[in-house]
Structures are given as C-alpha cells and as structure tokens.
Biopython code that builds the backbone (N, CA, C, O; Angstrom):
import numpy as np
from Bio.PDB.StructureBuilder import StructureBuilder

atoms = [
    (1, "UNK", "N", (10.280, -5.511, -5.565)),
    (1, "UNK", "CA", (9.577, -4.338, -5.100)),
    (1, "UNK", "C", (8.940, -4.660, -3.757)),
    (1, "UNK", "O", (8.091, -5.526, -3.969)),
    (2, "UNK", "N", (8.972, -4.387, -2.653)),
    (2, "UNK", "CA", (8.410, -4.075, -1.555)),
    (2, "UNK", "C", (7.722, -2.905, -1.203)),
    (2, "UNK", "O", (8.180, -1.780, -1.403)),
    (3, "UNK", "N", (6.189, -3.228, -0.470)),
    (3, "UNK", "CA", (5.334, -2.116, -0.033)),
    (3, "UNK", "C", (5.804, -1.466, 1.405)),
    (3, "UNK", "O", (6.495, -2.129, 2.178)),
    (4, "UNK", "N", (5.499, -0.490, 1.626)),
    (4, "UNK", "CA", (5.727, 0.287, 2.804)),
    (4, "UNK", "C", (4.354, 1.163, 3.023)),
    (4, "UNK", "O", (3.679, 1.638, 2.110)),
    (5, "UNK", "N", (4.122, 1.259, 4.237)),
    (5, "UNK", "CA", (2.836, 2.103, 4.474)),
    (5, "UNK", "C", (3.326, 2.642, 5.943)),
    (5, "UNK", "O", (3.708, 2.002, 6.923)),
    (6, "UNK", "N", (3.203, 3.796, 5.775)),
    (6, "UNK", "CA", (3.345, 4.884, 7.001)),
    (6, "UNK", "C", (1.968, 4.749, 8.387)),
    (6, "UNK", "O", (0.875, 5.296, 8.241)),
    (7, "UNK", "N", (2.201, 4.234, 9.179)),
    (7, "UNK", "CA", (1.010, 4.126, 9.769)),
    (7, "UNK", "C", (0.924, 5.024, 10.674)),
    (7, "UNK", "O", (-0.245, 4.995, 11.058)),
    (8, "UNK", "N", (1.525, 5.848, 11.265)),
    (8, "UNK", "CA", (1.517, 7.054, 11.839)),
    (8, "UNK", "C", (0.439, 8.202, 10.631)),
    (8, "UNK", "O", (-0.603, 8.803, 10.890)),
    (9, "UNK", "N", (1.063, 8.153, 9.604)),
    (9, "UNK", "CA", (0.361, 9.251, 8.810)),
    (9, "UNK", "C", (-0.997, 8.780, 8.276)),
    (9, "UNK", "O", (-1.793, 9.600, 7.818)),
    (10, "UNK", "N", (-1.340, 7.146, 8.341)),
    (10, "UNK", "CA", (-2.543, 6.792, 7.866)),
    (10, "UNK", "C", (-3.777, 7.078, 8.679)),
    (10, "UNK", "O", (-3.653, 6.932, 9.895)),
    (11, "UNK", "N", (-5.119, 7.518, 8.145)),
    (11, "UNK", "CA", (-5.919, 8.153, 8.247)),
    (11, "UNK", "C", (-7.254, 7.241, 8.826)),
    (11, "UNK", "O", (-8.325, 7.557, 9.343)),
    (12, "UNK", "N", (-6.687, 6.103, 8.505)),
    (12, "UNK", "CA", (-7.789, 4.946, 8.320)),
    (12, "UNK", "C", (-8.975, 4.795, 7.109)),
    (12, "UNK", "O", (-9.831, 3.919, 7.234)),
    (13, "UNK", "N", (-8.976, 5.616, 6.041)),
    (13, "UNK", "CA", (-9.983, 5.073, 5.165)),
    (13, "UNK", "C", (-10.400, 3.602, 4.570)),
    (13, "UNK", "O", (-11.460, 3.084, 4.218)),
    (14, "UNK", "N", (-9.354, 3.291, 4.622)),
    (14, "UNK", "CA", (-9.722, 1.796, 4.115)),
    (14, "UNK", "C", (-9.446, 1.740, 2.564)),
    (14, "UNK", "O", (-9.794, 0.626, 2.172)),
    (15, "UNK", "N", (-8.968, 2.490, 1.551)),
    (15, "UNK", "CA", (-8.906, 2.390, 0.685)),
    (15, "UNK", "C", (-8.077, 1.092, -0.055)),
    (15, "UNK", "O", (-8.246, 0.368, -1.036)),
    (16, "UNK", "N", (-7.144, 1.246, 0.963)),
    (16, "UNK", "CA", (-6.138, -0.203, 0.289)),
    (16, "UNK", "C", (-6.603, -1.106, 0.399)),
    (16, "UNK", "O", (-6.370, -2.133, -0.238)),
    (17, "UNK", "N", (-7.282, -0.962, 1.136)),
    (17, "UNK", "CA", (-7.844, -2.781, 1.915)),
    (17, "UNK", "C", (-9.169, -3.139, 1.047)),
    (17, "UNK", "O", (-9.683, -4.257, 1.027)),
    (18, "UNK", "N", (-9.550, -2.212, 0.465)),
    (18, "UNK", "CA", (-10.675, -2.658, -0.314)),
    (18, "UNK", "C", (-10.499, -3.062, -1.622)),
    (18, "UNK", "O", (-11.167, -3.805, -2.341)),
    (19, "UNK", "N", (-9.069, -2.188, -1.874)),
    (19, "UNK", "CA", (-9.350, -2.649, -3.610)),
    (19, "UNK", "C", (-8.110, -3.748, -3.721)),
    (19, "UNK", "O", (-8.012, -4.481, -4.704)),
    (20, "UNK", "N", (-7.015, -3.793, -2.425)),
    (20, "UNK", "CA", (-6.303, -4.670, -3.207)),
    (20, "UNK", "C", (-6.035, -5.472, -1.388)),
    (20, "UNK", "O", (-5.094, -5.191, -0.645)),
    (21, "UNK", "N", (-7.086, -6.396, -1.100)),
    (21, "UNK", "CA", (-7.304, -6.820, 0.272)),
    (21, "UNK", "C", (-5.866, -8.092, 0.599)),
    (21, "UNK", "O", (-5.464, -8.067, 1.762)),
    (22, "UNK", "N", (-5.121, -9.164, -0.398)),
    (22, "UNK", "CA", (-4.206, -9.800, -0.508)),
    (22, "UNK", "C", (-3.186, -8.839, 0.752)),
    (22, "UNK", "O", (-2.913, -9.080, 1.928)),
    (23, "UNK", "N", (-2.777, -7.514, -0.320)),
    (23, "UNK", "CA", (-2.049, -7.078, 0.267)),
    (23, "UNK", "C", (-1.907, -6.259, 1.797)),
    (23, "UNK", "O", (-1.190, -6.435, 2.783)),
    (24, "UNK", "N", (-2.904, -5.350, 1.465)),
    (24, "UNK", "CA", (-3.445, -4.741, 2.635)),
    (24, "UNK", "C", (-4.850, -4.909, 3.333)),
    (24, "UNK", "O", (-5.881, -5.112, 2.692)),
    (25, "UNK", "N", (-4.773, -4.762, 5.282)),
    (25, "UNK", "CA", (-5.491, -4.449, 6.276)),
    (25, "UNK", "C", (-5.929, -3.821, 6.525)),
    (25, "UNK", "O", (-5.204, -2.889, 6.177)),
    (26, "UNK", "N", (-7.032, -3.257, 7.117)),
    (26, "UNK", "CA", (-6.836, -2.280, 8.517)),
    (26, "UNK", "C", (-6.772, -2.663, 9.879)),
    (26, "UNK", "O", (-7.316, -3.762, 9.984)),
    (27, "UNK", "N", (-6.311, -2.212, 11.080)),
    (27, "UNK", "CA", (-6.129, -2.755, 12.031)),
    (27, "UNK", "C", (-7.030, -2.519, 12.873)),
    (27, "UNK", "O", (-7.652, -1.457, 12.841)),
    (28, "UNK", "N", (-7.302, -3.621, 13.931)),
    (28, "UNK", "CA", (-8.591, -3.669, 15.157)),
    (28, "UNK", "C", (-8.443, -2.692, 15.760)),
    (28, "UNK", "O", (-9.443, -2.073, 16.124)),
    (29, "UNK", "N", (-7.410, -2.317, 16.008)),
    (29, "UNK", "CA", (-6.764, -1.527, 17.378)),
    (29, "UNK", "C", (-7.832, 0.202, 16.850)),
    (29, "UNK", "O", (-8.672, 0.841, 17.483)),
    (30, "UNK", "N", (-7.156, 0.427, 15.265)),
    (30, "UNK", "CA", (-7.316, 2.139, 15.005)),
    (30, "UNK", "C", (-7.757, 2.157, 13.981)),
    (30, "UNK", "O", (-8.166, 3.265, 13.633)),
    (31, "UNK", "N", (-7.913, 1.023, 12.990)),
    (31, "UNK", "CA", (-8.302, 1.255, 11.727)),
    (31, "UNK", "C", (-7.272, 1.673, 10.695)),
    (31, "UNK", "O", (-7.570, 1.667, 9.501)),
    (32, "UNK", "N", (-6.217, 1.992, 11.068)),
    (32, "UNK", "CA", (-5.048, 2.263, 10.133)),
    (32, "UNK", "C", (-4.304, 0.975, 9.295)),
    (32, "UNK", "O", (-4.162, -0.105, 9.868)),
    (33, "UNK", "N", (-3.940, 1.135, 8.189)),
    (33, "UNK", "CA", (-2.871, 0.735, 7.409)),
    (33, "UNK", "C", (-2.423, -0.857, 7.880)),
    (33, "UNK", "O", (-2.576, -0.822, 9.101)),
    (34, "UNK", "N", (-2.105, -1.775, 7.640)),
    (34, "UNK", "CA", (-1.517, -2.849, 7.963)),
    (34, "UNK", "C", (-1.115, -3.951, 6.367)),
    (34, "UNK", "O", (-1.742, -4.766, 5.691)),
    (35, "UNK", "N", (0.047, -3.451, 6.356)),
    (35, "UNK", "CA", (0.503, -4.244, 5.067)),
    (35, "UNK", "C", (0.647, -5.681, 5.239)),
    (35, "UNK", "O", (1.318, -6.044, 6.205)),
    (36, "UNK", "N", (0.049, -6.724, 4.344)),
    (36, "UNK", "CA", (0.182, -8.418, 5.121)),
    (36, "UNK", "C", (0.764, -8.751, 3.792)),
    (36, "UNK", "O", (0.617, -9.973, 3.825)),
    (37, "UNK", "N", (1.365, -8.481, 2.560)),
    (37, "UNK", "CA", (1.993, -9.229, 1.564)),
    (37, "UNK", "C", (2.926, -8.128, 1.161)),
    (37, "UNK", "O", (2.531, -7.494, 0.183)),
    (38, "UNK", "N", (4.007, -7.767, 1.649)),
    (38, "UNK", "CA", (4.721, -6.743, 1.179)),
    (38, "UNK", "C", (5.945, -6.744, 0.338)),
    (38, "UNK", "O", (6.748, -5.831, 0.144)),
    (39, "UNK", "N", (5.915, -8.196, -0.213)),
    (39, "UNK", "CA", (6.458, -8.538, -1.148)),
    (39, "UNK", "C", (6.028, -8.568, -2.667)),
    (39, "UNK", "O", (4.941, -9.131, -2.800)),
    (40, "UNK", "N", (6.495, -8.187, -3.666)),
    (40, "UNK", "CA", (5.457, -8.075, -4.895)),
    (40, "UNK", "C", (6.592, -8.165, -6.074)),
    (40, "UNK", "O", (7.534, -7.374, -6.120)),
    (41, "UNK", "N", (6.435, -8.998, -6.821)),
    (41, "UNK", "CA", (7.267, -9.487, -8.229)),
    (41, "UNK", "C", (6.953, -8.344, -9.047)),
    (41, "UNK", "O", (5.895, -7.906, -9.499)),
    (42, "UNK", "N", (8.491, -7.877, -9.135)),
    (42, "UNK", "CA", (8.805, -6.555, -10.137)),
    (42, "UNK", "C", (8.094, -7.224, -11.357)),
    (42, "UNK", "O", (7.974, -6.472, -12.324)),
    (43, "UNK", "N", (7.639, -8.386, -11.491)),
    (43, "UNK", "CA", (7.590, -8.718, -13.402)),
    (43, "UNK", "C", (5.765, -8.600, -13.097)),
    (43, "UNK", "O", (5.132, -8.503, -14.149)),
    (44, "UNK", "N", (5.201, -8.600, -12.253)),
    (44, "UNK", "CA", (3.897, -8.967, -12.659)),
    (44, "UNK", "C", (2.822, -7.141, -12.753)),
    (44, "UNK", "O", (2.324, -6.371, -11.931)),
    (45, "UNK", "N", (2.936, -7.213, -14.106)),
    (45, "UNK", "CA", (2.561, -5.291, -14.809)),
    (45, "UNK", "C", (1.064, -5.046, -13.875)),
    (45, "UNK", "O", (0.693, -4.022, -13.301)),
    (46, "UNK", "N", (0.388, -6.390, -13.971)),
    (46, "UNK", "CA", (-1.407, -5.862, -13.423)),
    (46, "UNK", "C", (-1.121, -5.713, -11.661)),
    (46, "UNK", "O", (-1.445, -4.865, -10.830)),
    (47, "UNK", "N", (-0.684, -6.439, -11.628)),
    (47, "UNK", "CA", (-0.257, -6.351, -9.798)),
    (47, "UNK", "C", (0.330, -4.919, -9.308)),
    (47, "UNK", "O", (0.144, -4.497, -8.167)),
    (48, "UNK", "N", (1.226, -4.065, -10.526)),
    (48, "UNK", "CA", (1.923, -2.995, -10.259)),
    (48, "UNK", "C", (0.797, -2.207, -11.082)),
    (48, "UNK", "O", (1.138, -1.049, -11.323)),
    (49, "UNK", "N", (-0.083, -2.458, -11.422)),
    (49, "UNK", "CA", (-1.366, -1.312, -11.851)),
    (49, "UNK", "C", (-2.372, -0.949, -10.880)),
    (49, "UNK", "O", (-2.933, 0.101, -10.564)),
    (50, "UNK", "N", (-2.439, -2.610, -10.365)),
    (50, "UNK", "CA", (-3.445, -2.213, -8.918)),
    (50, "UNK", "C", (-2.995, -1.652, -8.127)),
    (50, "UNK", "O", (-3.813, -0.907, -7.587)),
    (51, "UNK", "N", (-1.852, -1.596, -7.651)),
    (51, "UNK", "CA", (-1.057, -0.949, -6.415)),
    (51, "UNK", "C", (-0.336, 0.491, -6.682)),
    (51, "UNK", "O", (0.219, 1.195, -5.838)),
    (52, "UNK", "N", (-0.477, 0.724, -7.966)),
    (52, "UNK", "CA", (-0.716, 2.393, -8.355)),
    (52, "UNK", "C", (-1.905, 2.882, -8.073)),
    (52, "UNK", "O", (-1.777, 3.906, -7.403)),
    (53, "UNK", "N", (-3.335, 2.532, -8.343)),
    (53, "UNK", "CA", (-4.514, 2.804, -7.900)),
    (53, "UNK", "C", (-4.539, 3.051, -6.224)),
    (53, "UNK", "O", (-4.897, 4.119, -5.728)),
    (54, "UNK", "N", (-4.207, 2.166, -5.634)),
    (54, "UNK", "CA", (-4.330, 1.522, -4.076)),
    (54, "UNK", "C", (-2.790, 3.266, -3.817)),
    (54, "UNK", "O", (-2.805, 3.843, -2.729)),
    (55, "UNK", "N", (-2.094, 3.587, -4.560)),
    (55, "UNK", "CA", (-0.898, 4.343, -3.852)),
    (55, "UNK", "C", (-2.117, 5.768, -4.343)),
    (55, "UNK", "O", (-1.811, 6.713, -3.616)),
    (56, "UNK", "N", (-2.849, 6.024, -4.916)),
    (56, "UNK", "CA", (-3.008, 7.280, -5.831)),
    (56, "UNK", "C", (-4.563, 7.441, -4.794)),
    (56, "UNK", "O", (-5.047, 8.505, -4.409)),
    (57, "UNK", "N", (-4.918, 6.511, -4.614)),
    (57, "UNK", "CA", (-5.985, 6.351, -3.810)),
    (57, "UNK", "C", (-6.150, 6.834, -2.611)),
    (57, "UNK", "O", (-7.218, 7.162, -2.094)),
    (58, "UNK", "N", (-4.818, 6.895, -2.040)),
    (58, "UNK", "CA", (-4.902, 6.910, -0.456)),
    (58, "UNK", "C", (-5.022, 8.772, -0.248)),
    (58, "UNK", "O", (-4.449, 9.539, -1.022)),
    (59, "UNK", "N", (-5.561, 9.072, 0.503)),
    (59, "UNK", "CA", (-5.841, 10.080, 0.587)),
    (59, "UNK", "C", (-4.914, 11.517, 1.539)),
    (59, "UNK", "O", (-5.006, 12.744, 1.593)),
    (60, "UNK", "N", (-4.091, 10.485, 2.134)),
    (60, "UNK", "CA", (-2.721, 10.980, 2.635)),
    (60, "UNK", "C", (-1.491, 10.930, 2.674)),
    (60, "UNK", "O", (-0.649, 11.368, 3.457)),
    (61, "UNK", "N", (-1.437, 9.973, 1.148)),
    (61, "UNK", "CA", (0.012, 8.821, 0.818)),
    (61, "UNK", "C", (0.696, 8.737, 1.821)),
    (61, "UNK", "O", (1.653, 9.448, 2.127)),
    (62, "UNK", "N", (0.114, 7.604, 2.563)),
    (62, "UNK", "CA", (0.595, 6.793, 3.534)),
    (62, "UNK", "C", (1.353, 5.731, 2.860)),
    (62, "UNK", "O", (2.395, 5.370, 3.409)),
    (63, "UNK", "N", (0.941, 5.082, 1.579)),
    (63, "UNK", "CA", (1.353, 4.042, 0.812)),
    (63, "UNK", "C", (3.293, 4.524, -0.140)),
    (63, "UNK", "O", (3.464, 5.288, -1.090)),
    (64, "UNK", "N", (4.170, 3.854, 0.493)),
    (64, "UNK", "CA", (5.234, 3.606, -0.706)),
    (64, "UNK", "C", (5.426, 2.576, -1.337)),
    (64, "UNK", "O", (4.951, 1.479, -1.044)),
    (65, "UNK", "N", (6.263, 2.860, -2.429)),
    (65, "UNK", "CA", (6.971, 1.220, -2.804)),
    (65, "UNK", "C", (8.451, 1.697, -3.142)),
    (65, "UNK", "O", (8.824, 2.733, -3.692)),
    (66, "UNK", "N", (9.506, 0.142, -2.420)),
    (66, "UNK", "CA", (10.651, 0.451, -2.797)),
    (66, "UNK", "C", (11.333, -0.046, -3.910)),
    (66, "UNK", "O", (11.344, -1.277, -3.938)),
    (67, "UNK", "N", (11.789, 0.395, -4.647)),
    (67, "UNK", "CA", (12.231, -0.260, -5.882)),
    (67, "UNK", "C", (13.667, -0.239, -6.051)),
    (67, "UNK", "O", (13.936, 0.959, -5.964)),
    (68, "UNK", "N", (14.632, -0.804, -6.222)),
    (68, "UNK", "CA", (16.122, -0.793, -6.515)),
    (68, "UNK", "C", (16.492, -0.092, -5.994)),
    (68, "UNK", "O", (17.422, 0.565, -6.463)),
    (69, "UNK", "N", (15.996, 0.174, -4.757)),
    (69, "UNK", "CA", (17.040, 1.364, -3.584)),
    (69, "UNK", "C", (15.962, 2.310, -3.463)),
    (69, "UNK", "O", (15.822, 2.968, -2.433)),
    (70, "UNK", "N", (15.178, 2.421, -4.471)),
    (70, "UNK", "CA", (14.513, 3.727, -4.583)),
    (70, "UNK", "C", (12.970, 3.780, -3.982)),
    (70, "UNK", "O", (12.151, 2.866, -4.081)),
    (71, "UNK", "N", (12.778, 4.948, -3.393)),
    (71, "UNK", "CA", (11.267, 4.764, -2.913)),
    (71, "UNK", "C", (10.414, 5.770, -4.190)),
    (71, "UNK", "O", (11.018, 6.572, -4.902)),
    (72, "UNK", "N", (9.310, 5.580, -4.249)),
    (72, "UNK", "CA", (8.099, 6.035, -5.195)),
    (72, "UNK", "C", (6.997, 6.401, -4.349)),
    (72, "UNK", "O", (6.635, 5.506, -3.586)),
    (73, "UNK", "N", (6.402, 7.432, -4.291)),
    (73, "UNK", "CA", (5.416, 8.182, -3.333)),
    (73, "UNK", "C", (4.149, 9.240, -4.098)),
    (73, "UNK", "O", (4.424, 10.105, -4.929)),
    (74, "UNK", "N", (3.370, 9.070, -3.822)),
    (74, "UNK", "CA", (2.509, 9.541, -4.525)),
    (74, "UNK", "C", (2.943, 11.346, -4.717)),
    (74, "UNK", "O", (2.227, 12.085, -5.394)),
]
sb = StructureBuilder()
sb.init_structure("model")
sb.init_model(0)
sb.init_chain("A")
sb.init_seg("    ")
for serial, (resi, resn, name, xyz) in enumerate(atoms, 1):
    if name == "N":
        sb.init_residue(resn, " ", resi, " ")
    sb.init_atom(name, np.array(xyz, "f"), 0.0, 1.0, " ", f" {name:<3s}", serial, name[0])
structure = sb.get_structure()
C-alpha cells in the first residue's frame, strides 16, 4: 500500500501531521501536505486504522492510498 497526498488541493491544516507524524509533514514553504514514509505494509491492521483516521480527517481529502492498482479516497 502506498500513500499519496494531493498537495495542490491541501489546505494546510495539519491534521496528518499530528496524528500520524512518521508518515506525514507540513511544509516550510506553505504549510501543505508532505508525505515522508509512503510506504506502508498491507499486513500491519493498526497502521491501516491510523491512516483511515489521518484519510477521514483531512478536511479536503487531499490524502489517498493505493492498493493493488486501486486508489481509496475519502
């Protein structure tokens, strides 16, 4: 599973970056989106619970994930 984050459409809240900081930034420049671990083991269930929160969270689903070809979007 790999993360994707739209940074054109991100808003800058900071939501990702707070609850699941490993994975996600925000950037100096604008405050938007910056994914730094966008790799994530299909087997680990709590890792794919937090990053449902962190996708459901965002307030402009900026956040995807790709899964077996497939993307998932809030």
């Amino acid at each position: 599973m790999r993360i994707e984050a739209d940074r054109e459409l991100c808003i800058g809240s900071g939501h990702c970056a707070r609850l699941l900081p490993k994975h996600f930034e925000q950037s100096e420049d604008n405050g938007t989106v910056v994914v730094v671990d966008a790799e994530v083991n299909p087997a680990d269930a709590v890792l794919h619970a937090r990053l449902a929160e962190v996708r459901y969270s965002c307030p402009v689903a900026a956040i995807e994930f790709e899964a077996m070809g497939e993307r998932s979007r809030k």
